[in-house]
ZAVEXGU-898150 format. One line per 5 residues: number of its first residue (from 1); their letters; for each residue x, y, z of C-alpha. Coordinates in steps of 0.02 Angstrom, whole numbers, plus 50000, padded with zeros to 5 digits. Layout:
// residues N
NUM) a) X,Y,Z; ...
//
This chain:
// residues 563
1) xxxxx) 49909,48670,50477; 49943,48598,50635; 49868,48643,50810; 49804,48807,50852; 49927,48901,50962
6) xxxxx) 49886,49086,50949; 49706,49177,50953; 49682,49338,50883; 49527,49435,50941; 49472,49593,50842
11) xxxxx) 49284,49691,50857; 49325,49705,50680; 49394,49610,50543; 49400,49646,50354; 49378,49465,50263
16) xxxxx) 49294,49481,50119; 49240,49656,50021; 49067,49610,50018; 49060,49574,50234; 49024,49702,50307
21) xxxxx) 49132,49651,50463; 49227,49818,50456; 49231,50003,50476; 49416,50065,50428; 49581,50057,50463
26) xxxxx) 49574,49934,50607; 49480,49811,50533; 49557,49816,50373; 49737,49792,50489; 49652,49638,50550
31) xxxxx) 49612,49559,50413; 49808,49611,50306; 49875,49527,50491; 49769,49382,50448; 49820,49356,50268
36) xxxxx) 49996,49360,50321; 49981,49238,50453; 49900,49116,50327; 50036,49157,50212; 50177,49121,50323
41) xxxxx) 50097,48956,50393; 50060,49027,50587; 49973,48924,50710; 49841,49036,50729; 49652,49066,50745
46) xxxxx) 49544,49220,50755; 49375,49280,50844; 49260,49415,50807; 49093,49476,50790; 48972,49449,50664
51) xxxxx) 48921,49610,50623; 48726,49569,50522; 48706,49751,50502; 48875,49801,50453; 48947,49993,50502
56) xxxxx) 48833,50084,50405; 48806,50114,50220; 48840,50287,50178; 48751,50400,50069; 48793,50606,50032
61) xxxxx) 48658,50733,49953; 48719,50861,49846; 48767,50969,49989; 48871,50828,50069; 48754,50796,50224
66) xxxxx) 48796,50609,50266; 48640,50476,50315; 48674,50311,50363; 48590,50126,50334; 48600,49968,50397
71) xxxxx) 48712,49854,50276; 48610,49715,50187; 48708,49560,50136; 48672,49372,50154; 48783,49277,50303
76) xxxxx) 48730,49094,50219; 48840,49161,50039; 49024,49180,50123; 49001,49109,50312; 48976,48918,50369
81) xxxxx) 48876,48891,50522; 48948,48770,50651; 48853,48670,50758; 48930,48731,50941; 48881,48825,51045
86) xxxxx) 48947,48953,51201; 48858,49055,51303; 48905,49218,51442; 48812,49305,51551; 48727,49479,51553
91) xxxxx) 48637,49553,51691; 48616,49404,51768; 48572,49323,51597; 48631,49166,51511; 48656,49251,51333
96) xxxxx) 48694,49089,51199; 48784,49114,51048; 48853,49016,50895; 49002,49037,50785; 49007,49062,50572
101) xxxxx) 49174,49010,50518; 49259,49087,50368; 49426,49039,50311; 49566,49145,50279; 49665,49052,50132
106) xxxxx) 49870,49083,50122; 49988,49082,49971; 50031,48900,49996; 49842,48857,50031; 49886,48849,50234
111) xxxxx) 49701,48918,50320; 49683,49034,50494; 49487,49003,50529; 49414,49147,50580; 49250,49140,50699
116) xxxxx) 49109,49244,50685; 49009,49257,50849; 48822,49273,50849; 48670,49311,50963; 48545,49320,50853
121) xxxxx) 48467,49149,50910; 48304,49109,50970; 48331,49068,51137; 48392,49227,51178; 48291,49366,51230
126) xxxxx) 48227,49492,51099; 48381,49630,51152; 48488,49498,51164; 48481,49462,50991; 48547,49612,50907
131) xxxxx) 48690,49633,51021; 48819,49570,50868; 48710,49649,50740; 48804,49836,50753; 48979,49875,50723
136) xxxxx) 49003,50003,50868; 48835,50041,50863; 48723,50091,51027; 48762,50162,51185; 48875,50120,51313
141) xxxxx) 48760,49970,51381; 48774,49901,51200; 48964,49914,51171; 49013,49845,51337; 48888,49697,51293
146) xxxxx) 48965,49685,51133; 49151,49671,51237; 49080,49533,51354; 49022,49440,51203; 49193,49451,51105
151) xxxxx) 49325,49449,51254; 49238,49317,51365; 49124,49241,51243; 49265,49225,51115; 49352,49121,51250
156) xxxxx) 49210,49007,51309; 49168,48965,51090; 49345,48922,51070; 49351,48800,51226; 49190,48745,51139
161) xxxxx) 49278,48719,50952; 49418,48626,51037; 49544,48747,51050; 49620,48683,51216; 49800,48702,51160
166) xxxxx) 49800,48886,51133; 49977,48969,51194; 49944,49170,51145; 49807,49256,51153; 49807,49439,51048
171) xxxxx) 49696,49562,51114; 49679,49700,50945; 49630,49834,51035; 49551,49868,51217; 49363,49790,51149
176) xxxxx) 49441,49613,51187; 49499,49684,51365; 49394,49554,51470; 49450,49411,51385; 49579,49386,51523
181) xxxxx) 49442,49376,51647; 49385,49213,51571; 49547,49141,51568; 49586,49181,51751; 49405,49110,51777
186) xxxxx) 49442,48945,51695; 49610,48940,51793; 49492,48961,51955; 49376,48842,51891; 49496,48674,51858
191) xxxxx) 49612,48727,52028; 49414,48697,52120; 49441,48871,52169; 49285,49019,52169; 49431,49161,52135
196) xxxxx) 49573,49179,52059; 49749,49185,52153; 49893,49299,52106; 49977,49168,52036; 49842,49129,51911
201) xxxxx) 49859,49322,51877; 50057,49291,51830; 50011,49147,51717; 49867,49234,51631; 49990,49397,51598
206) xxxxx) 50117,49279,51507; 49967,49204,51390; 49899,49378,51345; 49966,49515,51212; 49918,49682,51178
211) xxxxx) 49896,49807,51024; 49831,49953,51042; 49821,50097,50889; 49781,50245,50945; 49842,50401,51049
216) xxxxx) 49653,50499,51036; 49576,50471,51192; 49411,50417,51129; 49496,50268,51066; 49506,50209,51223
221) xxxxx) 49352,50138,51312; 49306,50166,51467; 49130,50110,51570; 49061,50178,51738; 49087,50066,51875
226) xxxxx) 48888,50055,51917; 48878,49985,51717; 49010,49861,51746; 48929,49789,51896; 48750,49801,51803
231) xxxxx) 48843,49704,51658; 48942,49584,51734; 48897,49559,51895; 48985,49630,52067; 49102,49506,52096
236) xxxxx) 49154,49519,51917; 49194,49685,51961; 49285,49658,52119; 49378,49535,52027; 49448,49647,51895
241) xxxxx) 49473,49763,52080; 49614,49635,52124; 49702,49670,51957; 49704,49842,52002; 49611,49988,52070
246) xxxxx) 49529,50124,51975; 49399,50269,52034; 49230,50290,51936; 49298,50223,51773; 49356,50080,51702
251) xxxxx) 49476,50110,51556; 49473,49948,51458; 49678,49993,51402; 49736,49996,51588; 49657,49825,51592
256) xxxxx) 49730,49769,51460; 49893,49813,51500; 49881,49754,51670; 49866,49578,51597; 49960,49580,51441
261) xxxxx) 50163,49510,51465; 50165,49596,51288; 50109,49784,51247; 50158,49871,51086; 50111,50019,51000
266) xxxxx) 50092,50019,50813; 50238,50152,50757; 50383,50199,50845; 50304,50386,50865; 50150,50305,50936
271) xxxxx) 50249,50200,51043; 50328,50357,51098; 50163,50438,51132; 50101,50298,51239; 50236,50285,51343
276) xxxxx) 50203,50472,51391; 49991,50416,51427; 50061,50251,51504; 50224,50306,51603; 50204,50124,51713
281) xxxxx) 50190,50016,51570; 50321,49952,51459; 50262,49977,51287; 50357,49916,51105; 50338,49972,50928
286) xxxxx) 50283,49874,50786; 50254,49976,50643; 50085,49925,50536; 50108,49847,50373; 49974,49814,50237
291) xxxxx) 49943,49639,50146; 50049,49648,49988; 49940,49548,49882; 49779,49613,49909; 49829,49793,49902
296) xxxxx) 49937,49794,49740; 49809,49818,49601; 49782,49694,49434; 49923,49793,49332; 50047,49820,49456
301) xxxxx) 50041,49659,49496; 50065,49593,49324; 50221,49707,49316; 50312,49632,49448; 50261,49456,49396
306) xxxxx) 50369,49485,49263; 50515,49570,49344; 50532,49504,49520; 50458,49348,49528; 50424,49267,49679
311) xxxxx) 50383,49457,49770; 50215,49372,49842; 50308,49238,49937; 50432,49369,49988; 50391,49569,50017
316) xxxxx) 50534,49622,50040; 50598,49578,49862; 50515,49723,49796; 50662,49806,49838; 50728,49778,49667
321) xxxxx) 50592,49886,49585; 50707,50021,49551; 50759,49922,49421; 50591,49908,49311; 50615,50020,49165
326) xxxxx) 50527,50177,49205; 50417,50167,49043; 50326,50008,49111; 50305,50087,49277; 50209,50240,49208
331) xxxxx) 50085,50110,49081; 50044,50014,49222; 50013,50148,49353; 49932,50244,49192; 49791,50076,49179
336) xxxxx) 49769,50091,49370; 49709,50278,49376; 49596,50258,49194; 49493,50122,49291; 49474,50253,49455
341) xxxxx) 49439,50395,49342; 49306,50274,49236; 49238,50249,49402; 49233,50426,49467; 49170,50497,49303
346) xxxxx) 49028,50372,49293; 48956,50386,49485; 48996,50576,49514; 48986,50665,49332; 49140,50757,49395
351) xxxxx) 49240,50758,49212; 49380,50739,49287; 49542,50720,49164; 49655,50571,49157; 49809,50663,49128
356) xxxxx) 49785,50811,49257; 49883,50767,49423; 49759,50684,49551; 49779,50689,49719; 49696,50554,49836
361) xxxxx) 49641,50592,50016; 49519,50442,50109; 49504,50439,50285; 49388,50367,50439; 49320,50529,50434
366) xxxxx) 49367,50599,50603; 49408,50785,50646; 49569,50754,50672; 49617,50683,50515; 49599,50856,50467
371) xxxxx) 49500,50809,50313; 49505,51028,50264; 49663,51059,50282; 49701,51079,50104; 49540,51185,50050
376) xxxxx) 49592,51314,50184; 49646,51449,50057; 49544,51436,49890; 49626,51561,49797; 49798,51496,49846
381) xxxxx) 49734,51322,49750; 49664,51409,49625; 49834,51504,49576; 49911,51335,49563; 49799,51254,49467
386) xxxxx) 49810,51403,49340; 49995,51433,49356; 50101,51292,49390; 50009,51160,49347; 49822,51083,49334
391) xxxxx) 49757,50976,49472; 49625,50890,49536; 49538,50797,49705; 49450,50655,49756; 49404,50627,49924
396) xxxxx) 49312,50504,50024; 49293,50443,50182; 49122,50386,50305; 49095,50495,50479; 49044,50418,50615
401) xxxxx) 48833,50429,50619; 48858,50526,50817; 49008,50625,50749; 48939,50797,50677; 49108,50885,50693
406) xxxxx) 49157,50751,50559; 48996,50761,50452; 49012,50950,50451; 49201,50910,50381; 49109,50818,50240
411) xxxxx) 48996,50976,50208; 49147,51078,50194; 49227,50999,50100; 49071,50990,49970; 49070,51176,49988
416) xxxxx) 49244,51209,49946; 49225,51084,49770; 49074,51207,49741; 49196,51373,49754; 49338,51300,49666
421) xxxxx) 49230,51245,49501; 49283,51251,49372; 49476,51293,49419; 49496,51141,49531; 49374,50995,49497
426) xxxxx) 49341,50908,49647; 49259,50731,49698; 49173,50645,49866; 49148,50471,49822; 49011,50386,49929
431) xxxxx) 49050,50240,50045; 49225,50220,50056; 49252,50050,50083; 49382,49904,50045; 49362,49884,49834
436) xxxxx) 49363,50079,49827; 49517,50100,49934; 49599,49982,49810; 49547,50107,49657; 49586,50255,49756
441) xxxxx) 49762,50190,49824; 49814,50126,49638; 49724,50260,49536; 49798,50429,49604; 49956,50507,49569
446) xxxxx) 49984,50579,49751; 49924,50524,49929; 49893,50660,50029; 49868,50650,50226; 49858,50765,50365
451) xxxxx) 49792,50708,50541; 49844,50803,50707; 50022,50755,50751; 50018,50654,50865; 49871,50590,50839
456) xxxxx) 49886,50476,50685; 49945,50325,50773; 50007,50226,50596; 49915,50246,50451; 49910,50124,50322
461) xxxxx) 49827,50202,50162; 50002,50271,50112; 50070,50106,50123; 49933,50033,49994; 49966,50188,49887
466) xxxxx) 50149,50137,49896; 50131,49975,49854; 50051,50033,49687; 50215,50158,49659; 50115,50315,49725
471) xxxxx) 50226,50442,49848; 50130,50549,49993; 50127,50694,50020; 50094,50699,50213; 50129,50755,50362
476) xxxxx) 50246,50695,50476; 50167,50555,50584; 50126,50382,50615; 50210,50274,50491; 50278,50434,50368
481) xxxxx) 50386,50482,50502; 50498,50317,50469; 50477,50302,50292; 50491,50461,50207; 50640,50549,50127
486) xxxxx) 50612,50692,50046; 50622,50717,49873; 50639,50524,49851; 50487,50436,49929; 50368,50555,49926
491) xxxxx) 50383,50731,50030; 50339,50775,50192; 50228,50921,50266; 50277,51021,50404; 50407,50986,50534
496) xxxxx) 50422,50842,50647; 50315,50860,50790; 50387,50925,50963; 50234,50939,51069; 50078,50865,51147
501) xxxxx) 49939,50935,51041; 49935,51052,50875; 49885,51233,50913; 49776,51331,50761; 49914,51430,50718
506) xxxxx) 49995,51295,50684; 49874,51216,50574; 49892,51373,50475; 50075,51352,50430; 50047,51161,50396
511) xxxxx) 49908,51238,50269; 50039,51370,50206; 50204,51222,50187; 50072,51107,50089; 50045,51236,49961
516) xxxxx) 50211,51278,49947; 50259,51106,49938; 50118,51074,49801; 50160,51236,49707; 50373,51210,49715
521) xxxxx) 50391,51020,49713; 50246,50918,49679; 50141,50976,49547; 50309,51040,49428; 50389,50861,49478
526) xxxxx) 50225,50778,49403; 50220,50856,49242; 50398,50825,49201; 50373,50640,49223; 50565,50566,49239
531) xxxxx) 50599,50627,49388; 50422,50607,49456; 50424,50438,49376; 50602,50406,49480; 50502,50438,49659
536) xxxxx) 50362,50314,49632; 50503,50178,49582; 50582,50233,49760; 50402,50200,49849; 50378,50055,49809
541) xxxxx) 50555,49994,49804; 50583,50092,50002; 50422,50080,50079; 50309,49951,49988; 50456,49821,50035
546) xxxxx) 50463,49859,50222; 50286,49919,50249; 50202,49733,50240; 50105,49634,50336; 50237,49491,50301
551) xxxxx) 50391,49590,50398; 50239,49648,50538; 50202,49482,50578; 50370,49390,50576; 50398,49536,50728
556) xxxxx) 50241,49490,50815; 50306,49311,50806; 50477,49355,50877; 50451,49497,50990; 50255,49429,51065
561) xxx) 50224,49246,51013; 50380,49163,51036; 50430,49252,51225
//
């Protein structure tokens, strides 16, 4: 591959199941973004943090109440240490730090080097060390260390690895927010200057892109002025002043988006939504895709080695799916949900029936996700399960360890699978993590979602499920909104959205049109199996074709990269 040109900076990447580098969602993005870039050849290299004690390992008691450990796995088995080294400084602090490497390996064997960044040396002082050991663990002190680390520190390793002829640089999400700062700093620096000039603040801007995924305010960070200049330092702070002003806070978007040429959202409702948060700032839409190859599962895969050759190199060629003979489509789907329900049986003693209809819901558990939503009226399951047809749950999904309104969704959610025995048989598999999204996403017959609108800024599980020819059943947000069509790829709860925020009452009639929709369409369209058969063909060949990593980054290229 030749020369660097783009840098991609994440707080978490997904790399390798057994890293722990990830939490959800995001992370797993980062890592499908990755994958695609190393397909396709790009220019690129990426920077995170090396996370030694992972997210958290999950673990439920019988009543569903969630603890959390730290993750153990051994750096030495998948990273390689490099000998450079980069330092920032905290406090007043010179806080050193090396780099692992791991290498992200494309189709045709073309590599995007991912770096690892680490404090965890001796030099540095005892706190010091742990400040990459946590994925958004701590307090505020601790993430806004972790921030310096990644968004400056990520800057200073590269410039230390030799990466002088860097063009882009990709800030995934507001945690890489001060990595401008160093940039404007270095322009300072080799212009003999001790601050930056507005000029230098016009050349930085063209350099820097911006992604940002979600609408929920808590996505966005934001640190107390009197923290900023503890952590970096007052002129620091009076620096980031000149970009622009704030009051008491600093929100790490504005910042971003102060100093990004490039700003995009990551669905066109999303994009939508931001532009209402962000009125001054001009702000595209590329949807999220997921990485083809590592989200189709063993049998699927073999399937459309033998009828569309060549669908690795090129997504959208999947598109010719629809012509598969139906029979092969349900033997291979039918291998993907016996390994899930070998799984499920074995680890949860849950019985649960390979021919029933199984519906999949796994989430960052978050109380907007709405996790309950379906278990709001028992009997109305119940009636369905007995009437129309029998079905069955799994669920899974890890809540964040200061979250209780999340953990207390878990506990629900065991209490409901308690009332519906032995009508409904329902399953919360442990530690949701990359190997048993794969299961999940291949294994059940229907994806079911149901966040806030408009909260769910994308979504990607749908698009794994797709990939493996499984429709959602969802409602309409994030990426559904663009590629369902009802009766065909999957079918929609709800109405579109038309407002701001979801009131309860309206929960209660997206509760009431995803039982109808599960008592009149889904569940009588499963156990026919032609026509059911007929809408997985259409999910993969509609949505698993467009919904890729491959068509996301060839937009990043044209619409960020290349300007």
């Amino acid at each position: 591959m030749s020369e660097a040109l783009i840098a991609y900076f994440s707080m978490e990447i997904a790399l390798h199941p057994a890293m722990p580098t990830y939490s959800g969602g995001l992370g797993i993005l980062a890592g499908d973004m990755l994958r695609a870039a190393a397909d396709r050849e790009l220019p690129m290299v990426a920077v995170t943090l090396l996370h030694r004690k992972g997210y958290f390992y999950q673990t439920l008691d019988r009543g569903g109440l969630q603890t959390e450990d730290a993750v153990e796995w051994v750096v030495e088995d998948f990273l390689e240490a490099l000998p450079q080294r980069a330092a920032v400084t905290i406090e007043g602090r010179t806080v050193h730090m090396r780099a692992w490497q791991y290498d992200v390996r494309g189709v045709t064997g073309a590599v995007v080097p991912v770096y690892l960044l680490d404090s965890d040396l001796p030099e540095n002082a005892d706190g010091d060390r742990c400040l990459t050991h946590w994925l958004y663990g701590g307090d505020a002190f601790y993430r806004l260390c972790q921030e310096v680390i990644l968004g400056m520190g990520g800057v200073n390793m590269l410039r230390a690895l030799g990466h002088d002829g860097l063009r882009r640089f990709h800030m995934n999400e507001g945690h890489a927010s001060l990595l401008p700062l160093a940039l404007l700093d270095e322009r300072a620096h080799k212009a003999g200057r001790s601050s930056f000039t507005h000029d230098d603040i016009e050349e930085v801007r063209q350099q820097c892109v911006f992604t940002t995924h979600t609408p929920v305010p808590a996505g966005h960070d934001h640190f107390p002025t009197d923290l900023l200049s503890r952590v970096l330092g007052r002129p620091e702070v009076a620096a980031i002043k000149a970009v622009f002003s704030w009051d008491n806070y600093l929100n790490m978007t504005y910042l971003a988006l102060n100093l990004s040429h490039y700003a995009n959202g990551v669905a066109k409702r999303h994009a939508e939504v931001l532009r209402q948060m962000f009125a001054q700032y001009r702000i595209d839409a590329i949807t999220n895709g997921v990485h083809a190859t590592t989200w189709t599962s063993h049998s699927f895969q073999a399937l459309f080695d033998r009828h569309i050759p060549g669908w690795r190199e090129e997504n959208f060629t999947l598109r010719y799916a629809l012509s598969i003979p139906p029979q092969d489509v349900w033997e291979a789907h039918d291998k993907a949900k016996r390994q899930l329900m070998d799984h499920v049986n074995r680890t949860t003693n849950a019985g649960m029936n390979v021919r029933d209809l199984t519906i999949g819901f796994a989430r960052r558990d978050a109380t907007y996700k709405r996790g309950g939503l379906l278990f709001r009226d028992l009997e109305r399951l119940k009636h369905i399960a007995a009437n129309v047809g029998q079905l069955q749950i799994l669920y899974a999904g890890k809540a964040h360890p200061q979250d209780e309104g999340a953990k207390d969704v878990i506990k629900r959610i065991f209490q409901a699978g308690n009332s519906l025995k032995p009508n409904v048989k329902v399953a919360y598999l442990a530690n949701y993590d990359w190997q048993l999204a794969q299961l999940m996403t291949a294994g059940v017959d229907v994806w079911l979602n149901t966040p806030q609108p408009p909260l769910e800024a994308s979504g990607t599980s749908g698009m794994k499920a797709a990939l493996n020819v499984v429709p959602s059943l969802s409602i309409l947000d994030g990426w559904w909104i663009e590629g369902y069509i009802e009766g065909v790829t999957g079918c929609p709860i709800g109405d579109l959205p038309n407002r701001a925020q979801v009131s309860e009452d309206q929960s209660s009639r997206d509760a009431a049109s995803l039982y109808d929709k599960l008592e009149q369409v889904v569940v009588p369209l499963f156990y026919r199996r032609d026509p059911f058969i007929d809408v997985m063909r259409h999910a993969i060949a509609l949505n698993g074709s467009f919904f890729n990593t491959q068509r996301m980054v060839l937009q990043y290229v044209t619409k960020a990269y290349l300007q």
